[in-house]
N, C-alpha and C positions, 0 to 999 in steps of 0.2 A: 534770431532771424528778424527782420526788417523790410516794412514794405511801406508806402505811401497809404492805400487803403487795404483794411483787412476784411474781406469779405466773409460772413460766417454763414454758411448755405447756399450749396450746388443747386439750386432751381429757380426758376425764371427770374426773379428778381434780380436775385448774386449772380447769375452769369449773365444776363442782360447786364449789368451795373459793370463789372469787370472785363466786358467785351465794346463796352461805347468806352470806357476809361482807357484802356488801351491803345483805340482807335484817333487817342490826345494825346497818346503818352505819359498817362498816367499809369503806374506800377499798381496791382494787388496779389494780394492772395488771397484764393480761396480756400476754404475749410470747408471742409463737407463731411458728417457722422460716418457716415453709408459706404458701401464701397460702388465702383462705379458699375456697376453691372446694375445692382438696384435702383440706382437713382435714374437711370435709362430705362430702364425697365418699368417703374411704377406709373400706372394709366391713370390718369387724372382727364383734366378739362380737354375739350376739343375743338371749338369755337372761337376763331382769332377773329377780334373786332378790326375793322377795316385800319383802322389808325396803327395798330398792336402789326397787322401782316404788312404796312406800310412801312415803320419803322424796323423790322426784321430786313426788309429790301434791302431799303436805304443804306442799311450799316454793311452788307454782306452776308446776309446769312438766310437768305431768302429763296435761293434756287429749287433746295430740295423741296420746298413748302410750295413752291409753282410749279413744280412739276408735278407733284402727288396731292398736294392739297385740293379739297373741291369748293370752289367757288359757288357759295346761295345768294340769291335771288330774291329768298321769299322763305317765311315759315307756312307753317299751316298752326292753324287754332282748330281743335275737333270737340264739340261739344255737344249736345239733344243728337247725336247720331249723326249728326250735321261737319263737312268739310267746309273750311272758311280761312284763303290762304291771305297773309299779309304780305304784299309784294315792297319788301323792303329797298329794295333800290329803285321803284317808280316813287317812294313817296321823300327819299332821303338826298334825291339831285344823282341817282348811281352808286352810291355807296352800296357793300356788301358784304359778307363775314363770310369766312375763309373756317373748313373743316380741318385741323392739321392736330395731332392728339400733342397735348402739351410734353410728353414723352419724346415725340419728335424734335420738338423747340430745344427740348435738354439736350438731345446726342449731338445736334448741330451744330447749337452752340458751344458744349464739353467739345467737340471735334476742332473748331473753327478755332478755342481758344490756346488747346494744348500747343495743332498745326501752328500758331503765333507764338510759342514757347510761353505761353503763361502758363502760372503754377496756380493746380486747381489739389488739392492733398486730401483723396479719399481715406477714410478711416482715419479722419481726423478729428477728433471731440472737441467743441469747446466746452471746456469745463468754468471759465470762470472771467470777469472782465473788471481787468482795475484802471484806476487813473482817468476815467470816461471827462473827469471836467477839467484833467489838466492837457497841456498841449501835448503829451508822453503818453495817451492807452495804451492798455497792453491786452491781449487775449493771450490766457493760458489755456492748454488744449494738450491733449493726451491724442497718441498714436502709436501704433506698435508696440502700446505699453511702456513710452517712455515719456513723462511730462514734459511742456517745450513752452517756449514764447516767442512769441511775435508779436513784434515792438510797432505801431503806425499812428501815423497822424488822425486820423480817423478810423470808425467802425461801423461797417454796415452791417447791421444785425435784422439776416434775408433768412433766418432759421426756423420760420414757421411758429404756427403754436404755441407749441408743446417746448422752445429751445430756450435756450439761455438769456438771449440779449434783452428782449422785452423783462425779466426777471430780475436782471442785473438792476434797474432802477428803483431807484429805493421809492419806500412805501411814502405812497401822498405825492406823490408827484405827477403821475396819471390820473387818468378820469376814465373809468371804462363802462362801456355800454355792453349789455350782453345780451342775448334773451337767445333760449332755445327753444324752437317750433316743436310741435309736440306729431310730429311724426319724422317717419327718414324714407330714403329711396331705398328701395332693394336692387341693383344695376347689376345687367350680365353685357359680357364680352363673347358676342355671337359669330361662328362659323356661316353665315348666311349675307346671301346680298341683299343687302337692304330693300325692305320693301316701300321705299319712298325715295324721290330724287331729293325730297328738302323734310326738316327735321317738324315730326309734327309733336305737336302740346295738345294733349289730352287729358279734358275733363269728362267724369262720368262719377255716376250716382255710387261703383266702387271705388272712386279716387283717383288720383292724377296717372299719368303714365306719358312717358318721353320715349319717342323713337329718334336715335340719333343714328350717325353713321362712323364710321373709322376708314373705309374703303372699298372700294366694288363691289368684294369679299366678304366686310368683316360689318358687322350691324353692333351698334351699343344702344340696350335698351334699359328704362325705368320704372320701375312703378312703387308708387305711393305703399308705404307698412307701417308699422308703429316702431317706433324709435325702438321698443326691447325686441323686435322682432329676433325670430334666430331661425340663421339658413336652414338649417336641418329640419326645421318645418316648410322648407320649399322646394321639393325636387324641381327637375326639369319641368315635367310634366304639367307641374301644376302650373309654374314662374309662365310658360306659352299659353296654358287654358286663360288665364286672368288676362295676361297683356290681348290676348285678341277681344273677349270679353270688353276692357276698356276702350279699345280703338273701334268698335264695331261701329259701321257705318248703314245708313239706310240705303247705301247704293251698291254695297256688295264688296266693299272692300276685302284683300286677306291679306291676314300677315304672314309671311312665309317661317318658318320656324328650320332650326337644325341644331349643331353642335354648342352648347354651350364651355365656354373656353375659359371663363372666369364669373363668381360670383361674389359681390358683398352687399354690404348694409352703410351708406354715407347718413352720419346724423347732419340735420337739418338748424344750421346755427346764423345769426348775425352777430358780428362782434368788433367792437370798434376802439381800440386805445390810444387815448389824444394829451398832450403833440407824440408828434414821430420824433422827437428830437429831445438828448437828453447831452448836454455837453457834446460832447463829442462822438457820439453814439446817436446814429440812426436811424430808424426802423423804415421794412419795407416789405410789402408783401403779405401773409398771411400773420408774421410777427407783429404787426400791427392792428388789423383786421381779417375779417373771415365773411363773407356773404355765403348766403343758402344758393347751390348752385343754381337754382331757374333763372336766373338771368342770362346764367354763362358770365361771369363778370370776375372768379376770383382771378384765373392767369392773364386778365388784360388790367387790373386794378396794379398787379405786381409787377408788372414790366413799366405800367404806366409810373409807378412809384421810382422804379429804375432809370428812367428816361429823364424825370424832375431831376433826380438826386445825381446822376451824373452831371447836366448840365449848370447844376449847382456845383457839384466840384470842378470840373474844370475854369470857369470863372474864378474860382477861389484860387487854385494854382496858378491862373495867367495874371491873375490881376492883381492876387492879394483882397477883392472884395467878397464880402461875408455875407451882400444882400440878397443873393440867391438863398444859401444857406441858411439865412434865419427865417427865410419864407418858407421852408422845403415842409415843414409840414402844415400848416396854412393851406400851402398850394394844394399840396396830394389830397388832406381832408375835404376840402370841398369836393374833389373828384367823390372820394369814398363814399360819402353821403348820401349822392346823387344816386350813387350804383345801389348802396345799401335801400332807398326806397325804392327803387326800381325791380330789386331782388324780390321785397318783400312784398311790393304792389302783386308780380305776377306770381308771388309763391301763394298768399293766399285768395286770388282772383282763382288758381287752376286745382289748389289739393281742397280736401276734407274734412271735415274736424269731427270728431267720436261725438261731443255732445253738442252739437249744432241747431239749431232752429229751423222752422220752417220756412221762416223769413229769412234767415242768416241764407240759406239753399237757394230760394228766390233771387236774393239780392245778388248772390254771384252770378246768376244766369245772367240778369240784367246786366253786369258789367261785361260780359263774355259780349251779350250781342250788341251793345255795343260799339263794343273794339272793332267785331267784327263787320258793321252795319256802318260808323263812322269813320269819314274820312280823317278828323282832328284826332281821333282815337287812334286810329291804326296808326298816323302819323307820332305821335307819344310813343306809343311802343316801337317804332320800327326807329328814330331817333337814336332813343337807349338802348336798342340790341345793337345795331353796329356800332355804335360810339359816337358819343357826343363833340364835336368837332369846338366845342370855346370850353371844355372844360380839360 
């Protein structure tokens, strides 16, 4: 089998990347582990930065996300008991972020691309990637229990983590940053309508906690644990006592509570592998990097990743130039970097740390009110939550 680019990873990246490539006529495949019932099914991010729900538009794939999606306005920051909203589109010229569960991005996109007769091949493994620095790669890949190849001029290696491509490059040729925060989120998928129109960031003396939304309906909530935590030390009961505990407000706020529909434990990581670019291979998305979610920043970093690297290859097909391409991780890295301190400015501005000082406690309040008291401040943060428009 033979395609122009072989994409490895049905999510945001690989199918953003395989859906603007199309849209030029350029040929891919996609390879995907999973079968496609999971890869639709698995609830990740929900936060589309103004630029990320623009280019969705733009391309076609944006209806459903205007129709369902909710358009914010504004966060809130809640800290000393205290409500303290950042009204992001009065400080950013109208810019805004778009609530749309990165689960939705996938089925629209998986829908938008089959509908176009592209080949996306669930339950397809790559097991292994040769030839990356001659003009002939090859991914080999296992499916139905029978090994295969596909032969392409390129390789996007959109496979997350944990997957092959980043792997594939031999040792010393990367630089990788890493550090893991020393707590994680505990996150439920709530039967309840939310009890806020916009998503609030909560700091308290028990730790962080994130009220987000999914839908009129559907409430997704966080709160701050230690990385070994383990669910079976958290019924229902307790997951609502703590989260209203950390939102409690001096004016009477309540958080509504009901069915909990899902629960887990996301470890809290930054992680950065530089270049994205190995011959003819590369990377994009979580494969390359990983931010701590409080930004909201990994599915708009992936798609943003997507967007460079497409429009680097179609230059390369019309033109035969390579100057996009030999920019492609240059360009995306400085995007990444910017996200990554921005992750890690509001990760540890809003959680807790087990052995902390008194001053270390002080000195965050001070940066909270702040943000919240300063115009240039709010302005900083409300910039990097919807998206930075020259990066």
């Amino acid at each position: 089998m033979r395609t122009q680019v072989a994409i490895i990873g049905a999510g945001p990246a690989g199918l953003t990347l395989s859906h603007l490539l199309a849209r030029h006529g350029i040929d891919s495949v996609v390879l995907e582990h999973r079968d496609r019932d999971y890869v639709e099914r698995r609830v990740r991010a929900g936060v589309l930065e103004q630029g990320t729900a623009d280019l969705l538009r733009a391309s076609g794939v944006g209806a459903r996300m205007d129709r369902e999606g909710l358009v914010h306005h504004g966060i809130e920051l809640r800290f000393s008991h205290q409500r303290h909203r950042i009204p992001l589109s009065d400080l950013t010229g109208g810019r805004t972020v778009m609530i749309y569960g990165q689960q939705e991005v996938v089925k629209d996109l998986i829908q938008t691309r089959l509908a176009a007769g592209g080949q996306i091949l669930f339950g397809a493994e790559a097991l292994a990637l040769d030839g990356l620095t001659s003009a002939a790669p090859v991914v080999r890949y296992q499916q139905n229990g029978e090994r295969r190849e596909l032969r392409c001029d390129v390789v996007a290696g959109c496979d997350g983590f944990h997957g092959v491509s980043r792997a594939a490059i031999p040792a010393g040729v990367l630089t990788v940053y890493d550090h893991e925060y020393p707590f994680a989120w505990l996150g439920i998928l709530a039967a309840v309508p939310p009890s806020t129109g916009e998503l609030i960031y909560a700091h308290s003396e028990r730790g962080f906690a994130l009220h987000s939304l999914r839908s009129p309906e559907i409430s997704r909530l966080y709160l701050q644990c230690r990385p070994d935590e383990e669910l079976a030390n958290w019924p229902d009961a307790r997951i609502w006592d703590e989260l209203r505990r950390r939102f409690a407000t001096d004016d009477g706020w309540t958080l509504a509570d009901g069915p909990i529909l899902e629960k887990g434990i996301t470890p809290m990581r930054g992680f950065v592998a530089e270049p994205m670019r190995y011959g003819r291979l590369l990377l994009a998305g979580d494969a390359a990097h990983i931010v701590p979610p409080t930004g909201a920043k990994g599915l708009n970093l992936a798609v943003g990743d997507a967007r460079v690297l497409a429009e680097a290859l179609i230059a390369w097909y019309r033109s035969g130039s390579a100057d996009l391409l030999d920019a492609y991780s240059a360009t995306c890295l400085r995007r990444v970097w910017r996200a990554q301190h921005f992750a890690w400015w509001m990760t540890t501005m809003l959680h807790i740390q087990e052995r902390e000082s008194d001053i270390e406690r002080r000195l965050r309040l001070a940066q909270l009110d702040y943000v919240a008291s300063s115009t240039a401040a709010a302005t900083t943060l409300a910039e990097n939550y919807v998206g930075l428009t020259s990066i």
